[in-house]
N, CA, C and O of each residue as an XYZ file, in Angstrom:
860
protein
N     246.050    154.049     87.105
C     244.607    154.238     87.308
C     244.300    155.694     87.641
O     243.395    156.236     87.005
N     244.915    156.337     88.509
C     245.001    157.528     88.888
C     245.286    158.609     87.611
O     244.735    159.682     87.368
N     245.900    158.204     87.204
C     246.304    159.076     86.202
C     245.564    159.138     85.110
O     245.581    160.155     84.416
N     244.696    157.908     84.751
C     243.670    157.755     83.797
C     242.409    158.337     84.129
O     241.539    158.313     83.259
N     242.142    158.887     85.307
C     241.271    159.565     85.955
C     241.224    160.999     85.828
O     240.197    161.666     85.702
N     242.401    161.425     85.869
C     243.020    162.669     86.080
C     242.618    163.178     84.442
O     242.172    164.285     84.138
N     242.939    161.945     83.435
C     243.190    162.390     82.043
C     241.128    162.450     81.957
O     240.591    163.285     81.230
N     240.497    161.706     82.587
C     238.891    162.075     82.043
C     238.359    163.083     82.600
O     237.484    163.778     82.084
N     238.920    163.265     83.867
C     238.810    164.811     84.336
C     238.523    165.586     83.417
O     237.457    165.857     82.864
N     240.417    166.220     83.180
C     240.491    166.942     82.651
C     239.541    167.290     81.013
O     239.210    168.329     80.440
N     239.363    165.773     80.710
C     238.238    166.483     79.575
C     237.266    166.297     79.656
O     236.666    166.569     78.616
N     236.345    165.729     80.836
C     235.050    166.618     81.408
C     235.337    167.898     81.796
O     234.380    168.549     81.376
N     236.266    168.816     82.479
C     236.307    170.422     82.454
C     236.336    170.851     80.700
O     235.501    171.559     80.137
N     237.462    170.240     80.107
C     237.412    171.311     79.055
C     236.043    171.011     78.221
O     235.909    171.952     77.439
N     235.200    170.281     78.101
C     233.714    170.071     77.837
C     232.817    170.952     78.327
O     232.013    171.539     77.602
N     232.895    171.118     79.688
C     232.100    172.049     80.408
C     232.587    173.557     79.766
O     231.921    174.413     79.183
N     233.699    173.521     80.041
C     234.189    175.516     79.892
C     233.656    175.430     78.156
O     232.968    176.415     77.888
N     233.808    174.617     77.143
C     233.673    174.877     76.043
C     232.004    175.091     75.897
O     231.539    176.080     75.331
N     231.258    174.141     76.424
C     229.740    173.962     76.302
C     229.124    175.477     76.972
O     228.087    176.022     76.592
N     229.998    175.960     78.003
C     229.435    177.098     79.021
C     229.940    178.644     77.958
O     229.484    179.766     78.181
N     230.629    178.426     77.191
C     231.459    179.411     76.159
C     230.473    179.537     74.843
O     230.444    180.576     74.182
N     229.730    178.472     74.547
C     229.047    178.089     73.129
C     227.697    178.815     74.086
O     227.145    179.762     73.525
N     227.341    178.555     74.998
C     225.869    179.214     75.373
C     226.295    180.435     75.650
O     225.635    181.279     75.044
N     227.329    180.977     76.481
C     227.209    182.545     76.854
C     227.364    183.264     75.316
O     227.308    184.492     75.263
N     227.584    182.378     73.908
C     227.868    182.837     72.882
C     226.287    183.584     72.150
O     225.884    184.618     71.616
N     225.748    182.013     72.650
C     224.215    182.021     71.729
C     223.691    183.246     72.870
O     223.021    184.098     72.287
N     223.798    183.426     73.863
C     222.896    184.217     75.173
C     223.009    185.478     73.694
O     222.284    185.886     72.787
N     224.747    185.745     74.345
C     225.018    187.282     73.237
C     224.286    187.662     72.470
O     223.507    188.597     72.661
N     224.447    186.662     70.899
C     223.740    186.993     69.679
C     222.554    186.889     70.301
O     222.134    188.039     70.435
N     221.609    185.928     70.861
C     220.370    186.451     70.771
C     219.932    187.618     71.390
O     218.867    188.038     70.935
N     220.558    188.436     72.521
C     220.726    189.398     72.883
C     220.729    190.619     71.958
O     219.960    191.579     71.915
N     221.948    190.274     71.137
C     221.856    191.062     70.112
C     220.831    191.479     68.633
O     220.676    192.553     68.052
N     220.404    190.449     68.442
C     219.608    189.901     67.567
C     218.268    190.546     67.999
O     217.679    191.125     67.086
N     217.573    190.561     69.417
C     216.709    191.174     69.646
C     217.140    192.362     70.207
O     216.557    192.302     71.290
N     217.568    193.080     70.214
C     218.330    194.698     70.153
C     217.739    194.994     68.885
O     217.241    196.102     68.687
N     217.751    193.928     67.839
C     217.738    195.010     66.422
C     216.393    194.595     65.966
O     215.693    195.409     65.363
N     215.969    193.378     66.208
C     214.552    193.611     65.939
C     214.062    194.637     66.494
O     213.704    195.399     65.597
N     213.904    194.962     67.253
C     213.232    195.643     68.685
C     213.395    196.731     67.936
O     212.306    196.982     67.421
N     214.305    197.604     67.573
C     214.092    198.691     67.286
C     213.601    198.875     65.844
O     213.135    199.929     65.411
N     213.779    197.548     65.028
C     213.101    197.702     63.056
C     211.647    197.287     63.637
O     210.705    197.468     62.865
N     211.330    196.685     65.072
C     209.802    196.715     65.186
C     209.012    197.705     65.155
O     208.005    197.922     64.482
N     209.855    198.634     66.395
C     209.729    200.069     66.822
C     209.366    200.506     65.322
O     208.266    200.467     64.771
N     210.560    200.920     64.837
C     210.640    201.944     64.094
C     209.462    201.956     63.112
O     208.778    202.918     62.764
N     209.355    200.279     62.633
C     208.043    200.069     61.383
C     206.626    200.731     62.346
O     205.782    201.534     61.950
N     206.714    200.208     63.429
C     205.419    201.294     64.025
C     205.232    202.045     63.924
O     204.098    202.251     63.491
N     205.906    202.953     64.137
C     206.187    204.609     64.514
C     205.805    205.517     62.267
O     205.324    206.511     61.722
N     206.424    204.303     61.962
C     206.451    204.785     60.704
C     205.174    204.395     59.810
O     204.801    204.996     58.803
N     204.681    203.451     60.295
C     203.293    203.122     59.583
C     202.369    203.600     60.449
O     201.192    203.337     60.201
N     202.590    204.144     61.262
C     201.306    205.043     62.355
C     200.536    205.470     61.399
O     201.036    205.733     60.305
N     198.976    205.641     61.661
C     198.106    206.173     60.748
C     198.043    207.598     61.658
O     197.468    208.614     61.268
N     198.632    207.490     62.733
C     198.495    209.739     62.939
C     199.979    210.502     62.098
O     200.411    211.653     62.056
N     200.435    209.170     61.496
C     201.378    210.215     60.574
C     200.983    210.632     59.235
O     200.776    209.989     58.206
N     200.899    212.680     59.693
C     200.176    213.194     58.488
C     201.131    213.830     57.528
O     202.081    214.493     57.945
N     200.858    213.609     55.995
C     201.800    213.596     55.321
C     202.037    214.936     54.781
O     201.105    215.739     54.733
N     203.206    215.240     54.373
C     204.187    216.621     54.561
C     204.268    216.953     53.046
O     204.144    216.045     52.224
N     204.477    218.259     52.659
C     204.933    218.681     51.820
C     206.533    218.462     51.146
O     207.365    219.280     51.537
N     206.932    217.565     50.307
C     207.872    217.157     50.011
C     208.544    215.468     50.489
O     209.613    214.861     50.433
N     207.154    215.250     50.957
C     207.290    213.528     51.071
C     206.771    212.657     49.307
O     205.872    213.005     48.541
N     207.618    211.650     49.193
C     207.685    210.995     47.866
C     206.402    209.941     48.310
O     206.421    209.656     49.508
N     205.700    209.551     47.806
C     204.714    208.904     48.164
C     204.390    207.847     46.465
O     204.238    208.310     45.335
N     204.380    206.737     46.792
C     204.152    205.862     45.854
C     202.329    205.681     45.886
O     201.799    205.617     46.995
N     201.385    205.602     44.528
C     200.233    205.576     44.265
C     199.684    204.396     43.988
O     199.637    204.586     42.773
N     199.180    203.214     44.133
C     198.887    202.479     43.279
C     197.381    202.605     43.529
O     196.823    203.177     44.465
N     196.565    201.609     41.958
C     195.411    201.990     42.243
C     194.706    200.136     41.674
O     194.736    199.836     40.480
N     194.436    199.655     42.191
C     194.075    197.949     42.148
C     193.294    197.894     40.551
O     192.338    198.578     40.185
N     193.909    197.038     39.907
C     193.865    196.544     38.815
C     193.916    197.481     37.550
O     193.421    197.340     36.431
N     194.770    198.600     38.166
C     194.928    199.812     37.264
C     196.206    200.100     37.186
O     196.531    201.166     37.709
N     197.174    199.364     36.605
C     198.830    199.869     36.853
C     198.902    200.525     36.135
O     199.666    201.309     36.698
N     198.747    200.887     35.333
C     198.693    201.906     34.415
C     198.632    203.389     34.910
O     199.209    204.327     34.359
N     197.835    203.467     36.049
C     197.861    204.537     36.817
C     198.861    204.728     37.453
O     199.367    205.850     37.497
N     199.491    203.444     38.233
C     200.460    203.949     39.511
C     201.524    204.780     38.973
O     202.043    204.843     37.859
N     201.730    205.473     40.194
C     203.019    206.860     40.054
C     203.888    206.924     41.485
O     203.544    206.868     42.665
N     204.772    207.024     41.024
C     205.681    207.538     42.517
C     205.809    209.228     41.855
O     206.253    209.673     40.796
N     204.939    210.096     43.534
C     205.385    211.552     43.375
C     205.359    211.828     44.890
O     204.841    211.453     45.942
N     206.339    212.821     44.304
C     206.524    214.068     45.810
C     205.805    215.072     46.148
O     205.792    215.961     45.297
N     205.178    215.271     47.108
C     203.874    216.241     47.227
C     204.963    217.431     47.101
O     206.182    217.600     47.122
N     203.404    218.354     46.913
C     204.372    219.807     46.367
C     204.641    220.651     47.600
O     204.645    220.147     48.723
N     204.928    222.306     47.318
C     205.577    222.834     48.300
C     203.364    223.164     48.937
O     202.925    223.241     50.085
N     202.869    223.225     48.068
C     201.303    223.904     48.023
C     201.011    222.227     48.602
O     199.928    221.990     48.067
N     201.337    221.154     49.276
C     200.540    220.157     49.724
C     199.884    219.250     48.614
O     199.478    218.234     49.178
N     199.655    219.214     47.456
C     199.584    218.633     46.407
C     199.959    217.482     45.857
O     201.113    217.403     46.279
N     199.770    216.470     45.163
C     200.301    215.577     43.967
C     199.182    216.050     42.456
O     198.137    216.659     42.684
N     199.469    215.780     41.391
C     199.197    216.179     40.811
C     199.157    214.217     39.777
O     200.101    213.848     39.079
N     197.800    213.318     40.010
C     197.311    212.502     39.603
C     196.642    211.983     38.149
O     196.318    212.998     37.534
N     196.424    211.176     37.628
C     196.006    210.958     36.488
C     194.282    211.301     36.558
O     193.754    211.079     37.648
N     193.325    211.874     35.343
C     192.188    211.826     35.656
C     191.824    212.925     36.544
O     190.913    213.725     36.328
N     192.498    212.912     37.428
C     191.841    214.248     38.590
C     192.604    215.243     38.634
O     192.018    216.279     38.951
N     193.725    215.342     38.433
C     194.579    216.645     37.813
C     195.220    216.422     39.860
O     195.276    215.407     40.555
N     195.606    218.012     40.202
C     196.039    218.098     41.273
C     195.054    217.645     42.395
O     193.843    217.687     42.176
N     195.453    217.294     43.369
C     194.645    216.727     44.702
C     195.599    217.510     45.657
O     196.742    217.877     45.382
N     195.070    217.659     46.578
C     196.019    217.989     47.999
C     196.056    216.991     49.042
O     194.976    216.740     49.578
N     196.962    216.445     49.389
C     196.830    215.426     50.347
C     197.711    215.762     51.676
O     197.673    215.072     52.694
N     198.381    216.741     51.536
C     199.325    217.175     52.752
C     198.478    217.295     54.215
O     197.274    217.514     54.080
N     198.869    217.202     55.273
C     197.537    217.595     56.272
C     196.804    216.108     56.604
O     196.047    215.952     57.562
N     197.122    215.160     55.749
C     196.148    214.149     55.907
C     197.185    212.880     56.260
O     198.365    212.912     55.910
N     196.630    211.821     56.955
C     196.932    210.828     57.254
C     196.745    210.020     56.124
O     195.980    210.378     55.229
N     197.796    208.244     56.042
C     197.218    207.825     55.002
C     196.237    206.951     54.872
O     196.219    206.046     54.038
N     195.336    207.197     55.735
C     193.896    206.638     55.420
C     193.260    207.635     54.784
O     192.809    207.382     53.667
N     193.086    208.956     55.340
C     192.366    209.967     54.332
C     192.728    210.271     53.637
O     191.836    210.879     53.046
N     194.271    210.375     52.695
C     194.275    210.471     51.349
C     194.206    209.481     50.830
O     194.249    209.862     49.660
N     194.075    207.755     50.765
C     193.905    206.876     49.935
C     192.448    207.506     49.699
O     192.364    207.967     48.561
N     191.373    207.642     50.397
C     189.713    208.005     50.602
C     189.645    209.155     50.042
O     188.763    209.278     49.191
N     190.373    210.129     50.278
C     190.191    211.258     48.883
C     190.451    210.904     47.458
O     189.683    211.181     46.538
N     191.526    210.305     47.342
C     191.564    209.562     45.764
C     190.863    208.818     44.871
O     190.558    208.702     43.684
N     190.691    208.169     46.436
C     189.157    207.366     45.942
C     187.962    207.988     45.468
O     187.380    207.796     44.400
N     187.703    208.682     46.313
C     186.544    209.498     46.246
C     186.347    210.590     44.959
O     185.274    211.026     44.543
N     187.916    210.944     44.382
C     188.060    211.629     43.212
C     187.996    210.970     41.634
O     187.683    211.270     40.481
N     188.404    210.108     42.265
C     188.729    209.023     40.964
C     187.260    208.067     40.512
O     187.294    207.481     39.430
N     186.177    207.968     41.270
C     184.904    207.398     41.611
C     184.151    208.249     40.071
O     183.302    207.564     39.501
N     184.392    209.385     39.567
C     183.877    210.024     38.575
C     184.184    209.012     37.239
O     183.309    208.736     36.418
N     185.203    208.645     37.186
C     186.116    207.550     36.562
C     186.161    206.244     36.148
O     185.992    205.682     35.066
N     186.488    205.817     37.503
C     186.464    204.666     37.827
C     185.462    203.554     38.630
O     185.221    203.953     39.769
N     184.988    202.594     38.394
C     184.035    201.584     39.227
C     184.753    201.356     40.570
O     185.811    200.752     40.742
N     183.952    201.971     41.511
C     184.625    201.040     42.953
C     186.183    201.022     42.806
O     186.855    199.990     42.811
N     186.765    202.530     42.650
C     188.531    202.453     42.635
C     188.970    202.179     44.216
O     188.396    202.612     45.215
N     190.195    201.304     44.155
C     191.137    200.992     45.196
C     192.481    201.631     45.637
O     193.470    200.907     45.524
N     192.634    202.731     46.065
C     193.816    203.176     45.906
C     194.699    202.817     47.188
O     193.973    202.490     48.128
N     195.791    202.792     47.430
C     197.292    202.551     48.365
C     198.037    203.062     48.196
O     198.700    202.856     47.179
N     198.408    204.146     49.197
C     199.510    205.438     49.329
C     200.456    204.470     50.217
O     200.077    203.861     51.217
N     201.754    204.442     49.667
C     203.019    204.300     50.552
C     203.926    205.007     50.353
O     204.475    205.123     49.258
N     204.359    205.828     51.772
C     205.232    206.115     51.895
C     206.789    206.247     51.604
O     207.499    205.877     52.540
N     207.552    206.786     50.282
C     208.723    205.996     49.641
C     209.967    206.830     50.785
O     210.962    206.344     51.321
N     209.394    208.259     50.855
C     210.615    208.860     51.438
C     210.102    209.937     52.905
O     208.921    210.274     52.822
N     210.503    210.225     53.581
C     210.138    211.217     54.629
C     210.766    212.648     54.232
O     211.964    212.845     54.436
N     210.133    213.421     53.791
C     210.539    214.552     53.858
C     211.028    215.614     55.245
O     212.064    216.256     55.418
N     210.143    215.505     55.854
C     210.488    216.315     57.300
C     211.456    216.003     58.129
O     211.968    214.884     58.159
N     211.748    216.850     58.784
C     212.946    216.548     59.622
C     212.348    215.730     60.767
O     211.598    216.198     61.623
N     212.724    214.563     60.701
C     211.988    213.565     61.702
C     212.974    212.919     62.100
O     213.554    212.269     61.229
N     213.523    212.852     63.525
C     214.422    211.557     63.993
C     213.522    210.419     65.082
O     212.380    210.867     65.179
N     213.667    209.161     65.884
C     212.784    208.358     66.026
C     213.608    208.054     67.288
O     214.781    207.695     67.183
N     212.843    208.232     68.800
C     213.733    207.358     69.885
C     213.311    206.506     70.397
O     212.143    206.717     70.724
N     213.693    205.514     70.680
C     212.951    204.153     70.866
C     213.716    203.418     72.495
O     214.616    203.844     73.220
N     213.103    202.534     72.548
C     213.827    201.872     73.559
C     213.122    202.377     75.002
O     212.046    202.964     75.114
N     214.007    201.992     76.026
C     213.933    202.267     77.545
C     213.504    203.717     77.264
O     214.390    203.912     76.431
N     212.807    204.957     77.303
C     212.527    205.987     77.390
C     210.967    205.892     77.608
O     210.329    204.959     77.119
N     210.284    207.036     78.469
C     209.162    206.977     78.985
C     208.039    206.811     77.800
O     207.225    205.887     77.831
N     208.073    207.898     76.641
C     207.247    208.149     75.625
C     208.171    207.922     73.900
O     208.517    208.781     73.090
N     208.376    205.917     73.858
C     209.259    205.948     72.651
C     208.081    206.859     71.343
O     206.892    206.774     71.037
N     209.150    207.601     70.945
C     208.468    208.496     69.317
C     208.715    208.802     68.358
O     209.923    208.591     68.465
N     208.584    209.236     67.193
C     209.552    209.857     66.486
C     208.652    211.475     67.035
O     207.627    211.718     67.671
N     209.759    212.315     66.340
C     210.234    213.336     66.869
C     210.352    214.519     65.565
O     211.029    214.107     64.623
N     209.931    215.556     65.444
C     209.922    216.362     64.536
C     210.988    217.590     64.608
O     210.458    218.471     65.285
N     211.679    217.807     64.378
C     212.755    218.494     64.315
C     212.054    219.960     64.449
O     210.869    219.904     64.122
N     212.413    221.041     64.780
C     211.591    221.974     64.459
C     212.673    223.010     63.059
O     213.833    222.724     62.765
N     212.021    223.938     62.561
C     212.755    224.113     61.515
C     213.963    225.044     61.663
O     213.880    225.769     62.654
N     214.851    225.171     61.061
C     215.983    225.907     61.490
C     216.490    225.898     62.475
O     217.046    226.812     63.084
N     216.310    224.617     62.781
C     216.998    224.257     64.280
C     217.532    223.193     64.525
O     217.144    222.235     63.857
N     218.710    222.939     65.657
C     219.097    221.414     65.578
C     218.666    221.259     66.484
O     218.321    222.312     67.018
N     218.396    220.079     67.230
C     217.942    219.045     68.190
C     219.353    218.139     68.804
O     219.564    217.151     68.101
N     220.136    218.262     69.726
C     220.438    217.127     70.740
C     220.531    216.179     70.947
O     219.370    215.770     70.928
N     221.377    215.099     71.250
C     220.821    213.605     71.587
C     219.920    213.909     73.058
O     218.860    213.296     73.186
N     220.490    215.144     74.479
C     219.397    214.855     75.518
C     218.387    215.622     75.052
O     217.444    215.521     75.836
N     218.171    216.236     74.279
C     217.022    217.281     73.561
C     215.780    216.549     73.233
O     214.677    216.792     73.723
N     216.081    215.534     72.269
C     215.352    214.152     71.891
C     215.104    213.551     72.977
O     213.890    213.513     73.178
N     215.921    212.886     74.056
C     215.767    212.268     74.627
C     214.269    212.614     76.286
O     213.489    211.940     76.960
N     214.636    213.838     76.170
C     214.223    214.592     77.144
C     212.436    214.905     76.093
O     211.392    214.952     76.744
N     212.413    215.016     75.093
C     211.001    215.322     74.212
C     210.433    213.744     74.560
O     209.213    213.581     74.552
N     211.225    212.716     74.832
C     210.556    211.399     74.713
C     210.304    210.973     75.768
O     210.458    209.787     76.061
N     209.555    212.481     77.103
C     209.715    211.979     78.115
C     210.766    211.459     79.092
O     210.386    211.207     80.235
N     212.273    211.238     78.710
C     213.313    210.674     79.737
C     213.122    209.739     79.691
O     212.187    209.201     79.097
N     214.421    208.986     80.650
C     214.597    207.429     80.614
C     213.619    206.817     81.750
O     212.986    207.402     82.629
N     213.671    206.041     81.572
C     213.095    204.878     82.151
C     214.063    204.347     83.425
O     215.286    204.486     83.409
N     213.278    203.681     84.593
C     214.247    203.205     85.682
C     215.121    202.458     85.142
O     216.259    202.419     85.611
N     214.779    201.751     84.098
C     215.606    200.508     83.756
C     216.932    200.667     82.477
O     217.649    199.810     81.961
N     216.844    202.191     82.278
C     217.782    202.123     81.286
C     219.266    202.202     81.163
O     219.885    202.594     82.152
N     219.890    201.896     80.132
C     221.128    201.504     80.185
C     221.461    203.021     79.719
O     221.295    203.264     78.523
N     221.926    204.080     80.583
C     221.982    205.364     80.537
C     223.429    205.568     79.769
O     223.666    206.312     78.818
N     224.490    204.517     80.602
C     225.402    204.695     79.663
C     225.629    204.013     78.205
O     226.665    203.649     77.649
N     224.710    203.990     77.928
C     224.952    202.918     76.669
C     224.009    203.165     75.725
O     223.469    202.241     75.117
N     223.707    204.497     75.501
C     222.795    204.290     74.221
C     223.603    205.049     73.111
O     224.590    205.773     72.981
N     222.382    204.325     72.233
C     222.784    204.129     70.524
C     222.569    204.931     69.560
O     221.350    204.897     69.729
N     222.724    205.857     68.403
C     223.029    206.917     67.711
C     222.836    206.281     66.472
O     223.849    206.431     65.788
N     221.645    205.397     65.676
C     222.085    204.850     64.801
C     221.535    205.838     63.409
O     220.581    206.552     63.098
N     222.955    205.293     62.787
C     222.345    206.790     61.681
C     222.751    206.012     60.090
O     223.749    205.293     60.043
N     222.003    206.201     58.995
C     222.556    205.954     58.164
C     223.665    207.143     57.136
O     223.679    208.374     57.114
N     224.468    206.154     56.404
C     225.327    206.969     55.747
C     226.376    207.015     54.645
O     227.583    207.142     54.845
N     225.849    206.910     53.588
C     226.356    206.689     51.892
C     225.915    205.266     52.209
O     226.752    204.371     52.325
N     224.479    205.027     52.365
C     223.678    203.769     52.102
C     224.231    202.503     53.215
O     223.799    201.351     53.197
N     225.140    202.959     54.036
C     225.533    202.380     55.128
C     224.922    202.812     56.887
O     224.826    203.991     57.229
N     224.706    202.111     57.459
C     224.614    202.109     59.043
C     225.247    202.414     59.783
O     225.996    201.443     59.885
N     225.648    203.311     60.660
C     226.384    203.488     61.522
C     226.206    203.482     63.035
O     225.589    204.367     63.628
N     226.574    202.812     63.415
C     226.354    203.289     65.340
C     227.326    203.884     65.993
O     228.550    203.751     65.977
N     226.420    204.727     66.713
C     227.295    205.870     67.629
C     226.670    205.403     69.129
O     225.472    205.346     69.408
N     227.818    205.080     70.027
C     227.405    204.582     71.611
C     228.117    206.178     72.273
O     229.211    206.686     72.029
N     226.940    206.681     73.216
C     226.589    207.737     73.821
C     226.999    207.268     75.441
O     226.728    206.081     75.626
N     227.532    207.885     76.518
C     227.284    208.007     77.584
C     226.503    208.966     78.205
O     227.153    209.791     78.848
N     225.178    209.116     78.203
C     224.744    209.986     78.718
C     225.230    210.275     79.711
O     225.446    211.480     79.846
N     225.582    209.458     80.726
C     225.412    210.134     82.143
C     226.606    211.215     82.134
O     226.525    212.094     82.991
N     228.016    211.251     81.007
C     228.850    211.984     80.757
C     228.768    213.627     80.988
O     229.480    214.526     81.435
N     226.807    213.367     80.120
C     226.721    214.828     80.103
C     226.206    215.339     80.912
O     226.576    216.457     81.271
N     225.082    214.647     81.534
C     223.898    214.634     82.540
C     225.048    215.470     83.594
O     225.280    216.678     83.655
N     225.908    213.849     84.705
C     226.445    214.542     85.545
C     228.168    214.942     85.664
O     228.715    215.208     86.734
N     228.758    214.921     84.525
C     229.902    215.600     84.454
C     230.236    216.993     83.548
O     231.240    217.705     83.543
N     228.626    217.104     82.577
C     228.829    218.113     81.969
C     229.662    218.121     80.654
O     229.934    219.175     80.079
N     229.990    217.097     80.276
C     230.608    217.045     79.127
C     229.567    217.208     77.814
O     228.953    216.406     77.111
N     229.708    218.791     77.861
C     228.664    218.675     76.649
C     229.091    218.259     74.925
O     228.405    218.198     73.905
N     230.343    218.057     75.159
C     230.947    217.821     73.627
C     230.232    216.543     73.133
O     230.347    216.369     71.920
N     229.416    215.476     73.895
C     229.094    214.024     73.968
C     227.684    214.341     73.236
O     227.146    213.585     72.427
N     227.089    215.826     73.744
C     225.450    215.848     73.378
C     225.636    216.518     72.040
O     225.958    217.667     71.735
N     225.337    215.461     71.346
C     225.749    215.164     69.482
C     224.617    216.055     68.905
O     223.464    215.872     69.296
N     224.889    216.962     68.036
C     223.355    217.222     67.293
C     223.340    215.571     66.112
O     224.005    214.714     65.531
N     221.977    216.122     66.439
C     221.095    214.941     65.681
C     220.584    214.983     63.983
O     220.578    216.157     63.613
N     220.271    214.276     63.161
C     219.976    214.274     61.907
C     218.743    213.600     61.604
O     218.500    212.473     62.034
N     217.955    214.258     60.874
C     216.867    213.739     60.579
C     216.969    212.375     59.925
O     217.804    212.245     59.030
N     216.105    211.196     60.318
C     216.296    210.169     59.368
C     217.301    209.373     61.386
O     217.271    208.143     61.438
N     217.686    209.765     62.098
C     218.436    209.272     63.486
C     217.616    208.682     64.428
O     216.888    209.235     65.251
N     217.789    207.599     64.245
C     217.182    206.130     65.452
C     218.183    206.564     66.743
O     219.406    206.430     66.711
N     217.556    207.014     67.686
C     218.105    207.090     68.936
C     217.512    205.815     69.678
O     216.312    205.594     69.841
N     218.508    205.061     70.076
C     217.588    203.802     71.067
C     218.336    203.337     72.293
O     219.488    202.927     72.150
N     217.823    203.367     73.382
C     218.288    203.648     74.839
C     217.976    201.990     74.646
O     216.997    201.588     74.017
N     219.084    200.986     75.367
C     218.813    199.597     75.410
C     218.239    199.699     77.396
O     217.954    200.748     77.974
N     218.227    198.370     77.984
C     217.292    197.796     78.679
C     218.903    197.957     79.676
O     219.879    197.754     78.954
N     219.196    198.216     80.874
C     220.428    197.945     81.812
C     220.177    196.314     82.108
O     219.071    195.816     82.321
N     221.353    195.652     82.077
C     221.305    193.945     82.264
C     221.412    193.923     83.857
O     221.686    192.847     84.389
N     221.197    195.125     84.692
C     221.639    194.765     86.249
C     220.744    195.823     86.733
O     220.646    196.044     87.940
């Protein structure tokens, strides 16, 4: 009898440790899982911002509603320009993309009945990296020209961390030959030991994202 006791025991524990192993599993991934939304949320923000004004040498896709015939993917010029069907060159550099869909419009109106146009964004030309996460002011970040930028350089433009951040543990995510890469940073390495070999220059197109400290 005793011993038949002993035997249901034992597999009520290994039930428990297995059931307590399967949730600290799911905790993880969803942990993880919202790590990466969080920052493709971020980032689609930051990147569909309407105060982002568009650059000389950004690829910009055209379409114009019930006119495919028109649409074009072009790269504005070094002069701020695309150079459109019907209206010849336009300048759209300087402008957000609400006011150049409304200039197109407004050009193409000689033309066309009540035209619809939609500028998207295909490529970023400027040197832009994006920091997200635990930091006071998440942003993207404009490189300035002929110059490199820092991981605390960035970090420090985005306002600094936050009480709550996981200082040693942020993320470097960069793409590379159409692949992802993550790079885990110890800041505090550099902060208070001075190890400046850790403060990485940065690359345009670089998701810096400081996660949340779990304690």
């Amino acid at each position: 009898m005793l011993r038949k006791i002993n035997v249901i025991l034992i597999a009520l524990l290994a039930l428990i440790i297995t059931s307590a192993c399967n949730t600290k599993a799911n905790v993880k991934n969803k942990v993880v899982n919202s790590s990466a939304q969080d920052i493709a949320d971020e980032l689609a923000s930051l990147k569909e911002s309407s105060d982002y004004l568009l650059h000389s040498g950004d690829l910009v896709e055209l379409q114009v509603y019930k006119e495919e015939d028109m649409d074009r993917t072009l790269r504005i010029s070094s002069q701020g320009t695309i150079a459109f069907p019907l209206i010849g060159n336009i300048k759209i550099a300087g402008l957000n993309i609400s006011q150049a869909e409304n200039k197109v419009e407004e050009e193409l109106k000689s033309y066309l009945k009540n035209p619809s146009v939609s500028i998207l964004i295909k490529e970023y030309a400027n040197k832009t990296l994006y920091v997200l996460g635990q930091v006071k002011k998440p942003s993207s970040i404009s490189i300035p020209p002929e110059k490199n930028m820092t991981l605390l350089e960035a970090i420090t433009s985005a306002g600094g961390f936050t009480d709550i951040a996981a200082v040693s543990r942020v993320k470097i995510l960069r793409m590379e030959n159409g692949t992802q890469r993550s790079i885990e940073v110890d800041v505090s390495q550099i902060t208070k030991e001075g190890n400046k070999q850790l403060d990485i220059a940065l690359k345009p197109g670089d998701v810096v994202f400081v996660p949340q400290s779990l304690f």
